[in-house]
DRENKOLPA-652110 format. One line per field, with one value per residue (C-alpha): residue in one letter; x, y, z; residue number from 0. Coordinates in Angstrom, 2 decimals. Each point is the difference from the previous one (the first is absolute). Example, Ala and Ser with C-alpha at 12.3 -4.5 7.8 and 13.67 -1.06 7.14 Angstrom:
# DRENKOLPA-652110
r: c(a, s)
u: c(12.30, 1.37)
v: c(-4.50, 3.44)
w: c(7.80, -0.66)
k: c(0, 1)
# end
This chain:
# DRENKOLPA-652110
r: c(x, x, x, x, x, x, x, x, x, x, x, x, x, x, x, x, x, x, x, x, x, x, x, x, x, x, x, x, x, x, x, x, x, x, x, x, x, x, x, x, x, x, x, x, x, x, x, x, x, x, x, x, x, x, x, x, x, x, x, x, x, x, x, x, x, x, x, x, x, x, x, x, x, x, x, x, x, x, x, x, x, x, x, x, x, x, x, x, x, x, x, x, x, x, x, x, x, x, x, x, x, x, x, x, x, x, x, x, x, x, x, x, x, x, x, x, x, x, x, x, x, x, x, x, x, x, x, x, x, x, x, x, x, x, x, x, x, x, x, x, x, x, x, x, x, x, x, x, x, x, x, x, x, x, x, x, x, x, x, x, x, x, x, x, x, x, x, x, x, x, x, x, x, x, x, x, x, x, x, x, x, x, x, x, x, x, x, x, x, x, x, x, x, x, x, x, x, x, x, x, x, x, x, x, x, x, x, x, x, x, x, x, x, x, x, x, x, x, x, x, x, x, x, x, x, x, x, x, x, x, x, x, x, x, x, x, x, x, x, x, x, x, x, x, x, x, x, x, x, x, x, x, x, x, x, x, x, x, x, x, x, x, x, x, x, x, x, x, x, x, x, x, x, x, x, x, x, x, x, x, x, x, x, x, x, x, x, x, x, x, x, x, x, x, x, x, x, x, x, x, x, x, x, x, x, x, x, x, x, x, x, x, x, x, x, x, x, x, x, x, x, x, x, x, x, x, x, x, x, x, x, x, x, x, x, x, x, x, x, x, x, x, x, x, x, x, x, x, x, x, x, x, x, x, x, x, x, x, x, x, x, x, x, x, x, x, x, x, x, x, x, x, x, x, x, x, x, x, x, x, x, x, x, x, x, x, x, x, x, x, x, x, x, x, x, x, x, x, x, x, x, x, x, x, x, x, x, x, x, x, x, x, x, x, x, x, x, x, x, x, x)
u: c(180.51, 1.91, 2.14, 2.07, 2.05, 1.29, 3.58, 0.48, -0.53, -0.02, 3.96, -0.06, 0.05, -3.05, -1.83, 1.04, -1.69, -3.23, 0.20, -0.23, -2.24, -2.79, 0.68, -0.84, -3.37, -3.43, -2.49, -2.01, -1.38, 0.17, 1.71, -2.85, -2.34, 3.12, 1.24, -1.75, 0.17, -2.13, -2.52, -0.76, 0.34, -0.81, 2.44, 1.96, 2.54, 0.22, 0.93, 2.56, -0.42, -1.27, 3.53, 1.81, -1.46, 0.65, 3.97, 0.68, -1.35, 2.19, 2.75, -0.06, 0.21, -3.50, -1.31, 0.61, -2.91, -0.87, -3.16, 2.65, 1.57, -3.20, -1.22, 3.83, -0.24, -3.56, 2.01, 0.51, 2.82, -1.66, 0.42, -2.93, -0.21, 3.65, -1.97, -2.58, 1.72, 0.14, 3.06, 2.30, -0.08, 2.47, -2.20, 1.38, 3.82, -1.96, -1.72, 3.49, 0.88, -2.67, -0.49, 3.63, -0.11, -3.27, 1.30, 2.62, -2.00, -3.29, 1.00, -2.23, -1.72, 1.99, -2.36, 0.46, 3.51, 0.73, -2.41, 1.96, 3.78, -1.00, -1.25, 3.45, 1.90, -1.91, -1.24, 3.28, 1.61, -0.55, 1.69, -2.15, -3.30, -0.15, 0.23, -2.67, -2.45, 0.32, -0.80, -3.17, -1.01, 0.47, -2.16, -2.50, -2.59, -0.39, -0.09, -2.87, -1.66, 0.96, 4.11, -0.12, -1.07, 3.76, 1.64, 0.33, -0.43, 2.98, -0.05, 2.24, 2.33, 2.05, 3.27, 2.07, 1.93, 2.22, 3.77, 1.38, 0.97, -0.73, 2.62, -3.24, 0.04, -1.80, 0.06, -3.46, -0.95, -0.93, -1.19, -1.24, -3.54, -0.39, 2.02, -1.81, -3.77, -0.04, 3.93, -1.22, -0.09, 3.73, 0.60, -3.34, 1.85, 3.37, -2.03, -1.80, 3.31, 1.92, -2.31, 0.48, 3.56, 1.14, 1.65, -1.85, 3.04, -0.06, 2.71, -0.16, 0.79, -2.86, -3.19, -2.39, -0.70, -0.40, -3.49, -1.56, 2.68, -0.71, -3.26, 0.12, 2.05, 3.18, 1.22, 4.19, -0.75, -1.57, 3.01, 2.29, -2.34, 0.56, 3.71, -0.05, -1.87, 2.04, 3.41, -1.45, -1.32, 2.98, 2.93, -3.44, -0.35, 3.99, -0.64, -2.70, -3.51, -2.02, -2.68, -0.90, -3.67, -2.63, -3.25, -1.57, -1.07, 0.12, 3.94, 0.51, -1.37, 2.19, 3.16, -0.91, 0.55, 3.90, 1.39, -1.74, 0.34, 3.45, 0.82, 1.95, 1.89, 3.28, 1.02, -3.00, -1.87, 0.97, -0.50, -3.58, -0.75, 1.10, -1.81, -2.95, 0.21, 0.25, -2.93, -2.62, -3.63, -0.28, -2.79, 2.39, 2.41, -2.84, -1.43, 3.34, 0.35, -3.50, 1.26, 1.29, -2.52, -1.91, 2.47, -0.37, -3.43, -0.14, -2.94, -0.08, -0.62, -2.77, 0.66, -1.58, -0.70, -2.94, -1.62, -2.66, 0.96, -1.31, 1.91, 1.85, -0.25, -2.40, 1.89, -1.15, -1.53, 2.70, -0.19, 3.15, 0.37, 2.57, 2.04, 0.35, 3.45, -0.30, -2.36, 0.53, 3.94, 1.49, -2.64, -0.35, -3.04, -1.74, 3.49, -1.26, -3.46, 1.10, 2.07, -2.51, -2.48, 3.07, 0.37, -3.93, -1.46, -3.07, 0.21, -3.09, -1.09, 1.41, -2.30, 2.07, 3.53, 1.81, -1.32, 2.58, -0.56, 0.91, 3.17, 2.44, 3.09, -0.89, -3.04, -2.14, 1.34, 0.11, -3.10, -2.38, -2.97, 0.48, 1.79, -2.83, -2.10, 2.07, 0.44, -3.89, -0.54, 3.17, -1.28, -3.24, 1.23, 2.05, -2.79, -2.24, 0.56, -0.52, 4.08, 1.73, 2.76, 1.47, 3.63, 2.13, 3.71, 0.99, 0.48, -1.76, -3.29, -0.16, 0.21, -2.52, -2.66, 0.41, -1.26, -3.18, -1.28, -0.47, 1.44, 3.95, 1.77, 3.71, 2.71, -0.23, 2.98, -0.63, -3.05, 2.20, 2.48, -2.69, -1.63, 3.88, 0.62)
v: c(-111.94, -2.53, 2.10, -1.37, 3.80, -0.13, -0.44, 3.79, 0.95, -3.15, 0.25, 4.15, 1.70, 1.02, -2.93, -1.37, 2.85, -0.79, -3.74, 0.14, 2.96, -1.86, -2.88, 1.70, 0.42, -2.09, 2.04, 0.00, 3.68, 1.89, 2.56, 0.29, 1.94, 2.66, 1.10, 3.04, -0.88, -3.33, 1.70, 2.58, -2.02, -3.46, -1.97, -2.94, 1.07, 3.12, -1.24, -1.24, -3.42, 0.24, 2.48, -2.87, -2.23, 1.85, 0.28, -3.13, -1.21, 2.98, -1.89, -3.08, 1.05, 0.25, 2.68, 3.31, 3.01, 3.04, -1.11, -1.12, 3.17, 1.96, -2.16, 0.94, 3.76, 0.04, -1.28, 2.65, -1.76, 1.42, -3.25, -0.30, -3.72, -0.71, 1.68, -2.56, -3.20, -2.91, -1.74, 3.33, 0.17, 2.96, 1.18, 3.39, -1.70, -2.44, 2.38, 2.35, -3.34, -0.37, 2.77, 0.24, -3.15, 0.85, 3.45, -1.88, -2.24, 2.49, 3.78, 2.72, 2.34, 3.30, 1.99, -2.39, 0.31, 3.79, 0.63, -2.68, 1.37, 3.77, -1.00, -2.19, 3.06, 3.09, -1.16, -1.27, 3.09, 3.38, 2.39, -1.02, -0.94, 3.50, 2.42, -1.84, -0.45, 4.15, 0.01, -2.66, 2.86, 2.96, -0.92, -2.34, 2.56, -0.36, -4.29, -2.39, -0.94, -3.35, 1.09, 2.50, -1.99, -1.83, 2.70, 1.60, 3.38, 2.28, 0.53, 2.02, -2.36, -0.12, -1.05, 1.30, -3.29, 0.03, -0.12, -2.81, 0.23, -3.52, -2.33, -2.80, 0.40, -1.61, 0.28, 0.50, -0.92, 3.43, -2.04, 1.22, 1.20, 0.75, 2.91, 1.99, -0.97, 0.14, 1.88, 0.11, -3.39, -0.96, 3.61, -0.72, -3.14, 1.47, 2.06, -2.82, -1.88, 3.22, 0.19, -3.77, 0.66, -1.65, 2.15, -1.04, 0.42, 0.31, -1.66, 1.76, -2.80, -1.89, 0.02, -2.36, -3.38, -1.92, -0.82, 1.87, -1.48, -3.85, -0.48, 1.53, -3.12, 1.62, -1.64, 0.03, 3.20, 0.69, -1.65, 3.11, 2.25, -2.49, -0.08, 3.19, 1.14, -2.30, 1.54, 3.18, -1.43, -2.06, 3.24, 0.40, -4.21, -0.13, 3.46, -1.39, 0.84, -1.73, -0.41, 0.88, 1.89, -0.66, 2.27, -1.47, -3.54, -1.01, 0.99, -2.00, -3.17, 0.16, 1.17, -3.14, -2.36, 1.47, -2.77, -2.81, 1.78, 0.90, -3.43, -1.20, 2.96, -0.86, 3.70, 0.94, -2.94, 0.99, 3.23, 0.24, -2.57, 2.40, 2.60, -2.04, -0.59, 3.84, 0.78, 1.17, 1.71, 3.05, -1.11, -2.83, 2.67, 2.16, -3.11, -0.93, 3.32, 0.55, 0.18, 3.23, 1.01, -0.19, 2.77, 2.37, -0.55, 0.76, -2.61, -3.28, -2.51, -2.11, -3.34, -2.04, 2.23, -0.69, 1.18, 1.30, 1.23, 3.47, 2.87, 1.56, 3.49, 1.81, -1.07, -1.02, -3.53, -1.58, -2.98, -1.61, -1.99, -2.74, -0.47, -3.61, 0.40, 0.54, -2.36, -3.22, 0.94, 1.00, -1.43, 2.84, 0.45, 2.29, 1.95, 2.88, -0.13, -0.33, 2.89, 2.04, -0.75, 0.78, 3.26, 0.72, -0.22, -2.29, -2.42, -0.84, -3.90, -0.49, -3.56, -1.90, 1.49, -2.81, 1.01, 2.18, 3.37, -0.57, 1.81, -2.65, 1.95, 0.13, -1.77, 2.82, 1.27, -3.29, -1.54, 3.01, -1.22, -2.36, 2.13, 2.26, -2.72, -0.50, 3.54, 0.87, -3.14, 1.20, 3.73, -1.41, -2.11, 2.99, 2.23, -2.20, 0.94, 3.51, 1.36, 3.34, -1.13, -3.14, -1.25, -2.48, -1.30, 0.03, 2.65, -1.96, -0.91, 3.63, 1.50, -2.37, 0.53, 3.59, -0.01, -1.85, 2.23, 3.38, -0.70, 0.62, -3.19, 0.50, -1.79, -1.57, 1.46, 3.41, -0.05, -1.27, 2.42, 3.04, -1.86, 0.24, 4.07)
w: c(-97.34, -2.65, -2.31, -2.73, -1.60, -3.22, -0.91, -0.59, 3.63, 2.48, 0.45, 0.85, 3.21, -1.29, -1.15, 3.64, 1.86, -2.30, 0.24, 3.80, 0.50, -2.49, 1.73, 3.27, -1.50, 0.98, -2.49, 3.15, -1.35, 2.99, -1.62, -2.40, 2.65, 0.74, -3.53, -1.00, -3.87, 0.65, 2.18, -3.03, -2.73, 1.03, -2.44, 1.40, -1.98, 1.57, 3.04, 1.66, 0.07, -4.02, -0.89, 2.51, -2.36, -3.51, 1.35, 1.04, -4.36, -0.77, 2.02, -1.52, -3.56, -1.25, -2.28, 1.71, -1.38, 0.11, 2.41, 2.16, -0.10, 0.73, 2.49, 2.14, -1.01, 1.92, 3.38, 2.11, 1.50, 3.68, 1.68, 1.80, -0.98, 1.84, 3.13, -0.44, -1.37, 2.75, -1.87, -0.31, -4.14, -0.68, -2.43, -0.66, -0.47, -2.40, -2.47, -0.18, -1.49, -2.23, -1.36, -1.21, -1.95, -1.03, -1.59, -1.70, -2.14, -0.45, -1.78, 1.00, -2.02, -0.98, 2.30, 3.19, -1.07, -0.37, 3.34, 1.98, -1.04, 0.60, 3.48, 0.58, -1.08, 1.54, 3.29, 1.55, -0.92, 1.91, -2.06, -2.98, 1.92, 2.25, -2.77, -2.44, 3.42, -0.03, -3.34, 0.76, 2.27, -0.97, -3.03, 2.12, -0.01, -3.60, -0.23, -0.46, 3.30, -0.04, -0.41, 1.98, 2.82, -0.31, 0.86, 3.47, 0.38, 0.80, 4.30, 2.10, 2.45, 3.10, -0.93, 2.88, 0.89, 3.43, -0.26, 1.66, 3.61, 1.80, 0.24, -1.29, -3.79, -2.81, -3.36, -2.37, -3.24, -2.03, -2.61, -3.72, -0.82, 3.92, 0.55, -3.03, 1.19, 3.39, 1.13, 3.20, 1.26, 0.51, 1.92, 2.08, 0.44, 1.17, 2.20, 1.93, 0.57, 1.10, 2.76, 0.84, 0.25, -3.14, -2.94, -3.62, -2.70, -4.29, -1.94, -2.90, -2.64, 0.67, -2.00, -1.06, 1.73, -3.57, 1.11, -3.08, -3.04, 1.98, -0.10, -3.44, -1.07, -0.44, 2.91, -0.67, -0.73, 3.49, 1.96, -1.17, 1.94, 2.88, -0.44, -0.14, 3.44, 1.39, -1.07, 1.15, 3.56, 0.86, 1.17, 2.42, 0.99, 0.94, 1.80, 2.49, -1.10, 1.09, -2.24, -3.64, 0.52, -2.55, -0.46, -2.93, 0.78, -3.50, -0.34, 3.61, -1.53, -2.77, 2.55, 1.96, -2.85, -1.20, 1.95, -1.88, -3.50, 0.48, 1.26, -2.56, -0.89, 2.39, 0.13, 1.49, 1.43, 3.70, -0.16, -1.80, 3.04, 2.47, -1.57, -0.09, 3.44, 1.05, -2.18, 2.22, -0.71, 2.03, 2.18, 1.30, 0.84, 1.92, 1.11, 1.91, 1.17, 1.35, 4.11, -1.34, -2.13, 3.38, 1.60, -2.91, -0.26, 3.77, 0.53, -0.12, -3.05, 0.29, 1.67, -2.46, -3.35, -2.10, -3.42, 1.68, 3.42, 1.20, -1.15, 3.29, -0.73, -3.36, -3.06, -3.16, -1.00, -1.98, -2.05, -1.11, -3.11, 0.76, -3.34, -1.42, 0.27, 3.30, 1.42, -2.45, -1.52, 3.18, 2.28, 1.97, 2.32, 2.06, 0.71, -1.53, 1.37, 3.57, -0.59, -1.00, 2.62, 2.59, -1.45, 0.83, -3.21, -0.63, -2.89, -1.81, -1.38, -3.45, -1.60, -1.94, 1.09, -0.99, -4.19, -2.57, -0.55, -3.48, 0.04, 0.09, -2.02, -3.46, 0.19, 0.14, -3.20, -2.07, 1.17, 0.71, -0.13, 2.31, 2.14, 0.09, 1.25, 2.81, 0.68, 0.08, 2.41, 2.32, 0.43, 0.98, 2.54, 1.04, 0.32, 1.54, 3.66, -0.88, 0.94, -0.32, -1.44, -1.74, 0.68, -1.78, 0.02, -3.56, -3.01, -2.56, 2.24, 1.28, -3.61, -1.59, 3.28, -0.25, -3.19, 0.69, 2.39, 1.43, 3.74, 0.35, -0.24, 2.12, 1.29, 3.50, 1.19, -0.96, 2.16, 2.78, -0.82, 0.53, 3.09, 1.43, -1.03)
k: c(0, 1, 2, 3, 4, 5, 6, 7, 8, 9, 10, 11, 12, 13, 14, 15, 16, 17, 18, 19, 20, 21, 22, 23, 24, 25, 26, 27, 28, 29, 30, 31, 32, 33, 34, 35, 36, 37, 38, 39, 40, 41, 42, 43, 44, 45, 46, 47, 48, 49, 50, 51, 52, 53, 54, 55, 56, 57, 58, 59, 60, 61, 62, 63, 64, 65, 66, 67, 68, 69, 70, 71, 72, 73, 74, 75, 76, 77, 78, 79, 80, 81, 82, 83, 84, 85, 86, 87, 88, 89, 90, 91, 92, 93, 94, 95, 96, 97, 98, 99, 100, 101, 102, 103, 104, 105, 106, 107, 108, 109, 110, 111, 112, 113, 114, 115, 116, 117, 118, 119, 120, 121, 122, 123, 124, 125, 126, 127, 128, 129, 130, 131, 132, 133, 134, 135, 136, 137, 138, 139, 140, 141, 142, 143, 144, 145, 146, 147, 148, 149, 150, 151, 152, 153, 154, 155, 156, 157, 158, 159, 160, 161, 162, 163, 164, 165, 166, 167, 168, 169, 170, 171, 172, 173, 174, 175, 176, 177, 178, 179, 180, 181, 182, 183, 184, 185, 186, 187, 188, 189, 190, 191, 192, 193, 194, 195, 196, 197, 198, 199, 200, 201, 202, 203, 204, 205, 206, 207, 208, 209, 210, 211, 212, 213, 214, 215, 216, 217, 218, 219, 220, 221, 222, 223, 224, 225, 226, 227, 228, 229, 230, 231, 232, 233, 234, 235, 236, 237, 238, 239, 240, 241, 242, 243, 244, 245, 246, 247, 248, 249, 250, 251, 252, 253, 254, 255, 256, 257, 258, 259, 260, 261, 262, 263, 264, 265, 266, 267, 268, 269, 270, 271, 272, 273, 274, 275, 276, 277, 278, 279, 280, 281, 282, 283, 284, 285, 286, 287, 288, 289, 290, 291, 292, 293, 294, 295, 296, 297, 298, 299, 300, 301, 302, 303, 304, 305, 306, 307, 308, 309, 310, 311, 312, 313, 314, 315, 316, 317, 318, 319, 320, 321, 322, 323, 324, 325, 326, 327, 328, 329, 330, 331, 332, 333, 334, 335, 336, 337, 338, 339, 340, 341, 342, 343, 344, 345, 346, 347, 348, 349, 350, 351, 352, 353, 354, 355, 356, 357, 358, 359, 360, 361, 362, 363, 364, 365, 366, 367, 368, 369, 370, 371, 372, 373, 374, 375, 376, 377, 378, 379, 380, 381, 382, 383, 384, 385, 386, 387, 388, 389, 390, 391, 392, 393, 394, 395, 396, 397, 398, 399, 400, 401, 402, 403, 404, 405, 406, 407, 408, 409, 410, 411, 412, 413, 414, 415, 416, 417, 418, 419, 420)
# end
């Protein structure tokens, strides 16, 4: 594609980045029959080849609007188009672009405004999100149907996490809204690698990946949560661990990008790269390990795992919802599934896997009603094979499923972690 960027951006690191990943572009539209957006709505311009389009006016100094704006808010940012483009767009790295100079030039209405600073300033923060989810439920009884859907009921968990005693150590990512809905994923976590022989370790001064405060545009803003976990992780780096554990897919994307948005920060452009590069999802960890999975399983994996293999022994029909994060950000695939099917479980067909749930971060609160579309077509798909049980690999997708339907919705490695006790 011929660009020609206005003055205001063509000489910036970022008007570089753009200028070569729209010129990457062939508007050849596969990407149109992937993104979820264009499938329900069937607007060009809610694409991405049409929002590829819209940026690259944006870019070269035409009118900017408030259509524009609407027609980026309705991206999910899931990246199935990357999965499917022949040329290798970086979409995802394009629209962070966009959307910033795009917020710039268009204000936002004081609603949009007020929702999107209480979500930048609650959700990355534990000690204020935790105590006002209690409050959410201890009062959920009493809420509207469709609100007190949003909020996940109160469940007992298993928290008991394995002090440290193998000489193999690696350090996780707690994260922020995770350890308040679901505490029980990092210790079901520790657990699995304990038994693997590798110690999982906390550093308490880390928190939030920035993922949330980014995509909400506030994106200098979200490299002093980066700067931060990585001031935290680094005693842990020099000390030899040897890798930084991620259990929400969502937060590993954004872990997997600190090199390239901390590049040109000297103090800390080597060591967000090495961070980057020790980011790992958990199912690459598990995957790696899986010769000794087989000895503490005690039979062995399947040679050649696959979505629907027989189950070896009478557990339930699982079907696993792989997040876009991790299929299309991290480009992760079939890890998790062949893992299951190891562990003897039988995995149902999910149509249209590669589709958002509708979760996507904040999406799911700013743009419900699409959202909900998503959502409903996602728990059918789910459903369809008729499982037991539906499994996921990130926070966001697993609270947004569960409240679509009636069957539990749980992290893959706390079934693991149960199939192992």
């Amino acid at each position: 594609m011929k660009t020609n960027l206005a003055e205001f951006i063509r000489s910036t690191p970022e008007g570089r980045e753009a200028d070569s990943i729209l010129r990457s572009c062939v508007h050849c539209g596969f990407c149109t029959a992937t993104c979820p957006t264009y499938q329900l709505l069937g607007d060009e311009l809610d694409s991405p080849r049409g929002r590829i389009y819209l940026m690259k006016e944006v870019l070269e100094g035409n009118e900017v609007t408030a259509k524009t704006q609407m027609h980026l808010d309705r991206c999910l940012t899931c990246r199935a188009c990357e999965t499917t483009c022949p040329s290798g767009v970086q979409y995802g790295r394009l629209v962070d672009i966009g959307r910033n100079i795009v917020d710039q030039h268009v204000s936002r209405p004081l609603s949009q405004s007020i929702m999107r600073t209480a979500l930048r300033f609650v959700l990355p923060r534990p000690a204020l999100f935790k105590p006002l989810l209690k409050i959410g439920q201890s009062v959920r009884p009493l809420l509207p149907a469709a609100l007190k859907k949003k909020i996940p009921t109160l469940v007992e968990s298993y928290i008991e996490w394995p002090a440290p005693r193998h000489a193999r150590k690696m350090l996780v990512l707690d994260g922020c809204v995770q350890p308040s809905l679901a505490p029980d994923i990092n210790p079901a976590t520790a657990r699995v690698l304990d038994r693997l022989g590798v110690s999982l370790i906390r550093a308490e001064a880390a928190g939030c990946c920035g993922a949330v405060t980014f995509h909400l545009n506030k994106q200098h803003e979200a490299l002093d949560y980066m700067r931060r976990n990585i001031d935290a992780w680094w005693p842990h780096v020099e000390a030899g661990i040897e890798a930084v554990v991620i259990t929400a897919s969502g937060c590993g994307t954004m872990v997997k990008e600190y090199g390239h948005l901390l590049a040109r920060d000297p103090k800390y452009t080597e060591k967000a790269a090495k961070i980057s590069s020790l980011s790992k999802d958990i199912s690459e960890i598990v995957f790696a390990e899986r010769e000794k999975l087989e000895e503490v399983l005690g039979t062995p994996l399947a040679p050649s795992p696959s979505p629907l293999a027989p189950a070896s022994t009478a557990t339930p029909r699982v079907a696993f919802h792989s997040p876009c994060s991790l299929q299309h950000g991290l480009q992760i695939r079939g890890m998790v599934e062949a893992l299951l099917v190891s562990a003897g479980f039988e995995l149902t067909m999910v149509p249209d896997s590669h589709l958002c749930c509708g979760s996507a971060g904040t999406y799911s609160i700013l743009q419900p009603e699409l959202s909900q579309r998503l959502l409903k077509n996602k728990v059918a798909a789910l459903e369809s094979g008729e499982p037991a049980l539906l499994a996921t690999a990130n926070i966001g997708c697993l609270t947004h499923i569960q409240s679509g339907t009636a069957l539990q919705v749980r992290h893959w490695i706390n079934i693991l972690d149960e199939r192992l006790s």
